[in-house]
N, C-alpha and C positions, 0 to 999 in steps of 0.2 A: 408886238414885234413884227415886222415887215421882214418876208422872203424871199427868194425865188423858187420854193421848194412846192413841189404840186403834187396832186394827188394824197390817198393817205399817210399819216405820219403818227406814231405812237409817240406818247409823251404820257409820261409816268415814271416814279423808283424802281429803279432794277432793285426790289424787295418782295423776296418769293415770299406766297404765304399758301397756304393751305385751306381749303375749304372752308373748316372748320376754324382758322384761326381768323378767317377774314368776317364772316358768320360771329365768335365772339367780339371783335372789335366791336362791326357794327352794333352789337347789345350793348355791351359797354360805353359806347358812346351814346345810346339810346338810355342808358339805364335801366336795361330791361335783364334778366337773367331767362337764360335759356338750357335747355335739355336737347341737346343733339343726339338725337337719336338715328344712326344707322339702317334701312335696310337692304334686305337682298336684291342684288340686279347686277347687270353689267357694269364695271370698274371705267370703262370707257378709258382717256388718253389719262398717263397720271400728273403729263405738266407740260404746259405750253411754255414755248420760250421766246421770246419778243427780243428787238431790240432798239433799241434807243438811238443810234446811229445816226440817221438824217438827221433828226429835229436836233442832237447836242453836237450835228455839223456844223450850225447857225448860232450857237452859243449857249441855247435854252438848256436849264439845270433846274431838274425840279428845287422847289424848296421848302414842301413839307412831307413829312413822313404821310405811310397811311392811314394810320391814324389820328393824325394832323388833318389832315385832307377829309377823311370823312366826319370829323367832327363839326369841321367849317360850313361843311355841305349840309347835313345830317336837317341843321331850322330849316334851311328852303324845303328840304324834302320833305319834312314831316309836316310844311303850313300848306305844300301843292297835296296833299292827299288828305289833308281835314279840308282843304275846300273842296273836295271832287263828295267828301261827306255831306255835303252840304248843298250839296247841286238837287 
């Protein structure tokens, strides 16, 4: 897609998810099960808010969920880090 739109631009679902929920996807799509375990510390910000604005000025409309989207990802990422095993 061709624009005239410069500098950065966020492109992504306006779908909040939570630390912890975006932490289970990824295992889910990985097939892995995980134990999310909590500790003590600073709570830090509790939610960024983005918007989408520019980029669905020009038309662009995501078209997969998050978990659509990492799942697609998920082979490239797990074949770039068994080769970095192998280096």
């Amino acid at each position: 897609m061709h624009s005239t739109l410069e500098n950065g631009v966020n492109i992504g679902r306006q779908e909040y998810v939570s630390v912890d929920e975006l932490a289970q996807t990824i295992a889910g799509v990985a097939g892995k099960k995980i134990d999310i375990q909590h500790v003590k510390g600073p709570v830090g910000v509790k939610a960024r808010n983005f918007t989408n604005d520019r980029i669905t000025s020009i038309g662009w409309k995501s078209k997969f969920s998050l978990r659509d989207g990492i799942a697609r990802t998920y082979p490239w990422v797990k074949a770039q880090v068994e080769g970095i095993g192998r280096s």
